[in-house]
N, C-alpha and C positions, 0 to 999 in steps of 0.2 A: 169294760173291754178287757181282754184275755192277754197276759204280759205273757209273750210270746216269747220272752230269753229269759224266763223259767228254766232252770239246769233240767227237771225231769222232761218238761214237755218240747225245747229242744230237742232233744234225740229221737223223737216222735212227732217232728212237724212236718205235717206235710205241705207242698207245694200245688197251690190251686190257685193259677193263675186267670181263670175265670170268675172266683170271686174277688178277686185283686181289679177286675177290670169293673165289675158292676159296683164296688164300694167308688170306683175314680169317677164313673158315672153321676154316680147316687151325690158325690160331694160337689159336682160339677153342677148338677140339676136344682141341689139347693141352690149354690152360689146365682146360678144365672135366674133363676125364680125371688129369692131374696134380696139381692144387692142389685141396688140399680146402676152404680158404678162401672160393675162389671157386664153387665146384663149390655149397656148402649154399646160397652169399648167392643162385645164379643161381636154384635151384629154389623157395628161399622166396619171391626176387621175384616166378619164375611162379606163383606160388600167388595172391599180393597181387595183381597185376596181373588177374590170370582173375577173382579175385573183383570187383574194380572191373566189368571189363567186364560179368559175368553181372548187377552190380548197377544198369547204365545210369548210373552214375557216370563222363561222359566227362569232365568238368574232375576230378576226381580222377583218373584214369586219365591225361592227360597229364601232371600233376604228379609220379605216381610215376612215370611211363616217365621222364622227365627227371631226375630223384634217381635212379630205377635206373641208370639209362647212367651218370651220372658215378659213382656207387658203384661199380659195375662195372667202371666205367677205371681209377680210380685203385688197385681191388684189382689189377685185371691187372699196370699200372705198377709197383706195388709186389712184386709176383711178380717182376717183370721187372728190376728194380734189383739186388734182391735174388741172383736167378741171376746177372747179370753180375757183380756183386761177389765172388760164390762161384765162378765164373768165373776172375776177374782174381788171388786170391789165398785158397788153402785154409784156412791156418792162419789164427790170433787176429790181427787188427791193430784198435787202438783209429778207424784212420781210419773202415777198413771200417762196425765197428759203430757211430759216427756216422751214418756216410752211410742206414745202415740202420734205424737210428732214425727219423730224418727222415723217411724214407721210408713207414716204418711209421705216423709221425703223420697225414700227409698221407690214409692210406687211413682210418686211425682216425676223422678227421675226417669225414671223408666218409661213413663206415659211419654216425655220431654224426647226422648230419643228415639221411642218409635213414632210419634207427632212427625218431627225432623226429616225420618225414612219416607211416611206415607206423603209428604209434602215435595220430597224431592222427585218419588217416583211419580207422582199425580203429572208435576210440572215436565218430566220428561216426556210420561204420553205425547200430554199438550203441544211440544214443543216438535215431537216427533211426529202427531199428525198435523200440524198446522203447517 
């Protein structure tokens, strides 16, 4: 990959925000093809999300896009530590699986609070058609 804050090629970079979008693509299409973690959280979202919107719940529908997206990053991140760590060294190292702990908590957390969100809007539906 091309280090892009190079002093010469700096003053010669140019801005091509079309291939910025097919590389976000192309990372995105691995993750949801590869990781199955992420792959169920994204279709359950689409699922939560379509229902908001068929249900003209637009303030709950920004709330979970905004929970989604961080849910979704930080599951990515956490893919993503993870490979590099598996990367950097095969075998057992105690560092490793700190590092990957951590890692693991931080999406935990995240999964934990958008969980919380899709659970309280689900039961307001509910509560609102019933």
């Amino acid at each position: 990959m091309k280090n892009k804050f190079e002093y010469k090629k700096a003053l010669t970079h140019e801005y091509k925000p079309i291939r910025k979008i097919t590389v976000v693509i192309s990372g995105l299409w691995f993750v949801l093809r590869y990781d199955f973690s992420v792959t169920y959280k994204a279709i359950l979202s689409v699922f939560v999300l379509s229902l908001a919107l068929l249900l003209n719940q637009y303030i709950n529908l920004i709330i979970l896009l905004i929970v989604t997206g961080n849910m979704l990053s930080m599951e990515i991140m956490n893919t993503c530590i993870e490979l590099l760590c598996d990367f950097h060294k095969t075998g057992y190292d105690k560092r490793i699986k700190v590092i990957k702990d951590v890692s693991a908590t931080a999406a935990g957390l995240s999964i934990l609070i958008w969980l919380s969100v899709v659970v309280y809007e689900i039961y307001t539906v509910f509560v609102y058609f019933l």
